[in-house]
KOLSE-62417 format. One line per 2 residues: number of its first residue (from 1); for each residue x, y, z of C-alpha. Coordinates in Angstrom, 1 decimal, decimal comma. Example, Ala and Ser with C-alpha at 12.3 -4.5 7.8 and 13.67 -1.06 7.14 Angstrom:
! residues 2
1 = 12,3/-4,5/7,8  13,7/-1,1/7,1
END
This chain:
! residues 367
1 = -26,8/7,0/-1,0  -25,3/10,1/-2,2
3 = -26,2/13,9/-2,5  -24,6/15,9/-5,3
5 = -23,9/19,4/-3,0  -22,3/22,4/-4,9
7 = -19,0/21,3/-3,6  -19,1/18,5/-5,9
9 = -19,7/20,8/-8,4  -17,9/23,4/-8,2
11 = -14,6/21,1/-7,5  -15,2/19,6/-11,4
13 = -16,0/22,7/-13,5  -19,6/22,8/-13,0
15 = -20,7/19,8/-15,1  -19,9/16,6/-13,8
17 = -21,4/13,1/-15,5  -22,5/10,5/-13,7
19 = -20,0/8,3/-13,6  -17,4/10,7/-12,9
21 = -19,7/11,9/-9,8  -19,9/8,0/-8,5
23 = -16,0/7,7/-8,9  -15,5/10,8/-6,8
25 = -17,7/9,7/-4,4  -16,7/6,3/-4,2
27 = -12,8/7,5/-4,2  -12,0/5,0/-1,1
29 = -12,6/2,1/-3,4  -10,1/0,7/-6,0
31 = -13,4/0,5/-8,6  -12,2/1,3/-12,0
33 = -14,3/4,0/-14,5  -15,4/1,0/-16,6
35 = -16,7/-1,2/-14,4  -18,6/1,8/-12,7
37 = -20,0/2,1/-16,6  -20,6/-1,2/-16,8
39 = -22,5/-0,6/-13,0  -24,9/1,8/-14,5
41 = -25,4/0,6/-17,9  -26,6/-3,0/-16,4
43 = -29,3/-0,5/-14,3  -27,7/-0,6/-10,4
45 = -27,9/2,9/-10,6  -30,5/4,9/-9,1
47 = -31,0/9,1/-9,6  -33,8/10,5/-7,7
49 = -35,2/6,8/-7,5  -35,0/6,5/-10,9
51 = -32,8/3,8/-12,8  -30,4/5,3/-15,1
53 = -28,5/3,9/-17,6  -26,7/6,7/-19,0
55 = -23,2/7,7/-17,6  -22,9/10,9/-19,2
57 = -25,8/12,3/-17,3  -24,9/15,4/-15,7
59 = -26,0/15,4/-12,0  -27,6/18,3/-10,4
61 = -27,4/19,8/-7,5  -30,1/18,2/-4,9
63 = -29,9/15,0/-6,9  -29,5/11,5/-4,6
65 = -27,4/8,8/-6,2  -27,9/5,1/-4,9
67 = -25,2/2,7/-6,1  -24,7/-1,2/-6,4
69 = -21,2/-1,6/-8,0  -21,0/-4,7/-9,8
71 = -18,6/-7,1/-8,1  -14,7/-7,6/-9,8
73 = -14,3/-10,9/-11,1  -12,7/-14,0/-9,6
75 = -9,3/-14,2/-9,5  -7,3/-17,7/-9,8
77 = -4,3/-18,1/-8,0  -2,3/-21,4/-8,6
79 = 0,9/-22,6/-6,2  4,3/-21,9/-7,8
81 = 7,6/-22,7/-6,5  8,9/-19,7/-6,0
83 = 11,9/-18,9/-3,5  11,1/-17,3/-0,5
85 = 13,3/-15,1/2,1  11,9/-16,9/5,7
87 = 12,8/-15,4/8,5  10,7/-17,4/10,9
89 = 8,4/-20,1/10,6  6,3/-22,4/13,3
91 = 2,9/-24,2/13,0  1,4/-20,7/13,6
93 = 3,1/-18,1/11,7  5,6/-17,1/9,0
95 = 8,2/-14,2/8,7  9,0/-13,3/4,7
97 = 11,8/-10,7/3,7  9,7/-9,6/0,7
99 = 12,1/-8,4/-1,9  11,9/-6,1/-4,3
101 = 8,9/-6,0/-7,2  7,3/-9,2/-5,4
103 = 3,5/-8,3/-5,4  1,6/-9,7/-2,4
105 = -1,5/-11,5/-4,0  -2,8/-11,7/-7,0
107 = -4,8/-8,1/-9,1  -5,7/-8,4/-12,3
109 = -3,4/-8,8/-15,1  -0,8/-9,8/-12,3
111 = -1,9/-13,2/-11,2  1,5/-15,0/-11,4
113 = 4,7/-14,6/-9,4  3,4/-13,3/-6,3
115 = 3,6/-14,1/-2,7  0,3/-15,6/-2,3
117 = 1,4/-18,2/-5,1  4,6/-19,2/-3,5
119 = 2,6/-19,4/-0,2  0,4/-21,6/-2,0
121 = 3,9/-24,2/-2,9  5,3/-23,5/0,3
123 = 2,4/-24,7/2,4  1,4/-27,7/0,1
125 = -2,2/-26,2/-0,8  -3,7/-26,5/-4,0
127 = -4,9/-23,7/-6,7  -7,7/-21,3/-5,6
129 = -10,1/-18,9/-6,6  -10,2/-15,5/-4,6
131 = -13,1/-13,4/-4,9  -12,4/-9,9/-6,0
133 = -13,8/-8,6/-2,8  -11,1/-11,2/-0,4
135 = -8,2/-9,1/-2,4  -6,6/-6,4/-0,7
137 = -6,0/-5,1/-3,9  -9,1/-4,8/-5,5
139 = -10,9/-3,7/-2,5  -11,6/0,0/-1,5
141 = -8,7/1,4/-0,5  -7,4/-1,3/1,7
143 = -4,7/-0,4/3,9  -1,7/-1,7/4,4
145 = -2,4/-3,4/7,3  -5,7/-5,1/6,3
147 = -4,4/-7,6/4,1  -7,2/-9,9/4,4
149 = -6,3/-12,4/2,1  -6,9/-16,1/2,8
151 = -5,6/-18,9/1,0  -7,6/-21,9/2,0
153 = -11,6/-22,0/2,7  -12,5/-21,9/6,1
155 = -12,4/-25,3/7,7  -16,3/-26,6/7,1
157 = -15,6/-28,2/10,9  -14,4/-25,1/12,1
159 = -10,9/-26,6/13,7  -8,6/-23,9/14,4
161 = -5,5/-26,1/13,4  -6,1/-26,1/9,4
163 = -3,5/-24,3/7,9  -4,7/-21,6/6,4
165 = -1,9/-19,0/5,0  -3,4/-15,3/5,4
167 = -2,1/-12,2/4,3  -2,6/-10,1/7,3
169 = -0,6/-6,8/5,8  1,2/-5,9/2,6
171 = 4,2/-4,0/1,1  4,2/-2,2/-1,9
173 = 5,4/-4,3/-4,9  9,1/-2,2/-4,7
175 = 9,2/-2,0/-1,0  11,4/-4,9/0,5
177 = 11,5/-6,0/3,9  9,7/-7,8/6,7
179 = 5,9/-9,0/6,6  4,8/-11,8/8,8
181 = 2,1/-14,5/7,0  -0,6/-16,1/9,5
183 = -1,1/-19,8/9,1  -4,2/-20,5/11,2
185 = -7,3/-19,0/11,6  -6,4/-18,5/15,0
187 = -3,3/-16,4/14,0  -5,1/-14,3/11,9
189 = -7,3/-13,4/14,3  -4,9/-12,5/16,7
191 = -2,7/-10,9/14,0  -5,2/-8,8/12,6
193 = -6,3/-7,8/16,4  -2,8/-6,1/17,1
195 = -2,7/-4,4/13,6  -6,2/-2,8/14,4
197 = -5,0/-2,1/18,2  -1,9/-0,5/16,8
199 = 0,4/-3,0/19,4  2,3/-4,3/16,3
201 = 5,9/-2,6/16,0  7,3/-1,4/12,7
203 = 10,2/-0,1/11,5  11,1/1,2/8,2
205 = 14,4/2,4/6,2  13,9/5,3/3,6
207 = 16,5/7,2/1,6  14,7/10,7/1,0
209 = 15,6/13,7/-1,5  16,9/16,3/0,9
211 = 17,2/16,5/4,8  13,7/16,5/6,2
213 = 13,4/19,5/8,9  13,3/19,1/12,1
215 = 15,4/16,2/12,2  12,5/14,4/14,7
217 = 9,1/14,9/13,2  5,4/13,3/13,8
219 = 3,5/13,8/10,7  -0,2/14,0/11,2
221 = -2,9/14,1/8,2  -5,6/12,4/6,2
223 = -4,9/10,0/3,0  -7,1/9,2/0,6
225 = -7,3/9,0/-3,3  -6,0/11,4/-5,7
227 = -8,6/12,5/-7,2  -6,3/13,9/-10,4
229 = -5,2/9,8/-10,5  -6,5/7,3/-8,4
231 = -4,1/5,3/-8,8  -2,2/7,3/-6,1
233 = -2,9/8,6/-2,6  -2,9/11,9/-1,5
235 = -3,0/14,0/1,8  -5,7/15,9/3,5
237 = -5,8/18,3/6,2  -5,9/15,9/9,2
239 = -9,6/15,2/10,7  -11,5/16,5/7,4
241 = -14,0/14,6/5,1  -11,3/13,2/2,9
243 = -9,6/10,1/3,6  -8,7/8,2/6,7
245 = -6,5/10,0/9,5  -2,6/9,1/9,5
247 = 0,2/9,5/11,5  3,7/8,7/10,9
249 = 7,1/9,3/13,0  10,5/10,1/11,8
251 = 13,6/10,5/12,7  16,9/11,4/10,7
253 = 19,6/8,9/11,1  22,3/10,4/8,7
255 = 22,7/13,4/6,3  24,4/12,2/3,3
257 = 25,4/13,8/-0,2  26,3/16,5/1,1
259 = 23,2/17,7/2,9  21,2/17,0/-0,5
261 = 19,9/13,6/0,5  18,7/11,6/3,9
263 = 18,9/8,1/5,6  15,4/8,3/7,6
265 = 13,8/5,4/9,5  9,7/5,5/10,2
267 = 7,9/4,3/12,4  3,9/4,1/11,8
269 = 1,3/4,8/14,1  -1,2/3,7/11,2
271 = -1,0/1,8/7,9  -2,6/3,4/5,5
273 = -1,7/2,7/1,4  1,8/4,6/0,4
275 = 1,6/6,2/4,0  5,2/6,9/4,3
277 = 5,8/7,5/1,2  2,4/10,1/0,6
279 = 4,1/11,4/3,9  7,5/12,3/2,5
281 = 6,0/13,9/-0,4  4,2/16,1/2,1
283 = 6,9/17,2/4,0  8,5/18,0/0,4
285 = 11,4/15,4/0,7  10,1/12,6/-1,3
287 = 11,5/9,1/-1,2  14,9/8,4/-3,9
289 = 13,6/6,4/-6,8  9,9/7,0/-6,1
291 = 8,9/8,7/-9,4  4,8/8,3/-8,4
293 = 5,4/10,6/-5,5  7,6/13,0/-6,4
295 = 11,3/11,0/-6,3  11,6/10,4/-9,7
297 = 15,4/10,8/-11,4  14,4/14,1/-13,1
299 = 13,5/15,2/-9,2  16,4/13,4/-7,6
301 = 19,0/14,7/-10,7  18,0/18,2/-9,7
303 = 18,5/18,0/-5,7  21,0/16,0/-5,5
305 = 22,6/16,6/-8,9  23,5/20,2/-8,3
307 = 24,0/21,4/-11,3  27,3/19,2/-11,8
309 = 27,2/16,9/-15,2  29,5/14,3/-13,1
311 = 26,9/14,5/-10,1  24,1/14,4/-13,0
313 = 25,4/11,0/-14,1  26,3/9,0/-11,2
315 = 22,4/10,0/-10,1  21,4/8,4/-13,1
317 = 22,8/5,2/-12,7  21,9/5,2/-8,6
319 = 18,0/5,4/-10,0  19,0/2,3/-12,4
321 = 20,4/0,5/-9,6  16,7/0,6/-7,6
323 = 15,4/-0,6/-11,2  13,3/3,0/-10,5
325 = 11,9/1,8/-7,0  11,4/3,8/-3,9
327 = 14,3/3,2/-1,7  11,8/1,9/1,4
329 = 12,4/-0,9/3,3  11,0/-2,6/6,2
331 = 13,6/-3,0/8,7  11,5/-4,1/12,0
333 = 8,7/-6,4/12,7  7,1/-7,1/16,8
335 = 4,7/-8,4/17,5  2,5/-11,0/20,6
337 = 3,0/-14,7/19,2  -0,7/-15,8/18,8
339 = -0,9/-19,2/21,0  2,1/-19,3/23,0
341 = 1,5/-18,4/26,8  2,5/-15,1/28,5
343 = 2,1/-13,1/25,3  5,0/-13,5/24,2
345 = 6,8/-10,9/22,0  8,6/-12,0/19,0
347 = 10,8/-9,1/17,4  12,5/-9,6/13,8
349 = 15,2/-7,1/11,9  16,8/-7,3/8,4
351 = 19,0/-5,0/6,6  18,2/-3,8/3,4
353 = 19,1/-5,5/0,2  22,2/-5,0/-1,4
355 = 20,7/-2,3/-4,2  20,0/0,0/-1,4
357 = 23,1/-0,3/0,6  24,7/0,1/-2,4
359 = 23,0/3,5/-3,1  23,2/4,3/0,3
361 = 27,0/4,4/0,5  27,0/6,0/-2,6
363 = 25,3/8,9/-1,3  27,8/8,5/2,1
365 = 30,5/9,0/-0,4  29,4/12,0/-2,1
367 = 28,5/9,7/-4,9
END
């Protein structure tokens, strides 16, 4: 249940329908306008007690809102043999360097061609149907590190030695680099323990506009949805109302271009959606090639560009060369092997594809 306060508002020009209200409110959710329509229309909305079918209503203040968003559809995801970059692999778990514009599982209108359907070949499963709600990316505001994905039905025995691929954490679709898959029940368990306990180690490689100041920073804030486009995160003053706290860690490796670009590595305390690269755009040194949060060519043509037409153009063409991707990539992976004794500690590292150490000694060359 929700109050409308004069925050609310006051933050949306004094009138605010109720649909709008219910998509502010519910801004830690990846539930779209129309479907939240579609919510009220089929009369899952109640105002003062009161079912209401009419999304334009313009809430008051005082007014309580209860809410039953109507669930996303079923996906279908169907095995495809798809070539996969593993690392590692044992009867428990599976290492992947996810390359670039891979998507992890299936969304709508993007059901083909990701990781979960290779998964799906690789492992010898058949086709399944994933509820909207088992999809990291259709639930609210999933992080990073709460994949959640599972690609078989749990076991109606309950054996702990069916394989059962699970998406445990994700990437972004441009981000390349290391994610580890869980093949039992058992490993996702323990898997999903040591994200929520924080024990598992990343590491990531970024190329950032400008040289972030100090050169050894801990960034602290909230993130949660943009409310302008919620199709993006934003930061919050840390420990306020909005968003989930996050805390990120990094350290400049090399100055390049002339002190107008960065070679950075991250590491996370958390793993929130876009963390690091919400973070850079907070610190005002957004990520190369990252045009949703401030890296975009127009951005990185400026700053690095300086002005100079033969600077200008050799910009240009590094942006192509990322296909307009954030240059992020996810060097290191730790973490405790599920089953095997004595806790052991498996540790993996990659170096970044060859579009990135292609811009990268671009920029080491003054372009």
């Amino acid at each position: 249940m929700f109050s409308v306060s004069e925050l609310d508002l006051k933050d949306n020009g004094q009138k605010l329908r109720l649909d709008a209200f219910l998509s502010n409110k519910l801004s830690h959710q990846e539930t779209s306008r129309a479907r939240l329509q579609s919510t009220i229309k089929q009369g899952r909305v109640l105002v003062n007690g009161t079912v209401l079918t009419k999304a334009s209503y313009a809430v008051k203040v005082g007014d309580t809102v209860e809410c039953s968003v109507l669930p996303p559809p079923p996906l279908r995801a169907d095995p495809e043999d798809i070539d996969l970059d593993i690392v590692y692999e044992d009867d428990d778990v599976i290492v992947i360097n996810k390359g670039a514009d891979m998507v992890m599982h299936p969304a709508p209108g993007h059901t083909s061609g990701t990781m979960v359907n290779a998964l799906l070949h690789h492992c010898g499963l058949e086709s399944i149907e994933l509820d909207g709600n088992d999809t990291g990316s259709l639930v609210a505001d999933r992080d990073e590190d709460q994949g959640g994905v599972s690609l078989m039905p749990a076991s109606s025995s309950g054996s702990q030695n069916v394989i059962r691929p699970g998406i445990v954490h994700r990437l972004d679709k441009g981000t390349t680099g290391l994610v580890v898959i869980a093949k039992t029940d058992v490993a996702h368990a323990s898997l999903s323990a040591q994200f929520k306990d924080r024990t598992v180690n990343r590491t990531y490689l970024s190329l950032t506009l400008g040289v972030p100041t100090p050169s050894k920073a801990r960034i602290r804030t909230n993130i949660g949805r943009d409310f302008r486009d919620r199709k993006k995160m934003a930061a919050f003053e840390y420990a306020c109302t909005r968003g989930k706290s996050a805390a990120s860690n990094y350290t400049v490796l090399e100055t390049l271009a002339s002190g107008t670009a960065a070679l950075v590595s991250w590491k996370l305390e958390t793993g929130r959606t876009h963390q690091i690269r919400v973070h850079a755009k907070h610190i005002r040194h957004p990520l190369f090639g990252d045009d949703t949060y401030g890296g975009s060519v127009s951005s990185a043509t400026r700053v690095i560009g300086q002005g100079k037409s033969a600077r200008i153009a050799q910009v240009h063409k590094l942006v192509q060369v990322l296909n307009n991707r954030p240059a992020l990539h996810a060097q290191t992976l730790g973490f405790e092997h599920p089953t095997r004794p004595n806790k052991e500690r498996l540790v993996f590292s990659c170096d970044p594809p060859e579009d990135f150490a292609l811009v990268l000694q671009s920029l080491r060359h003054e372009l």
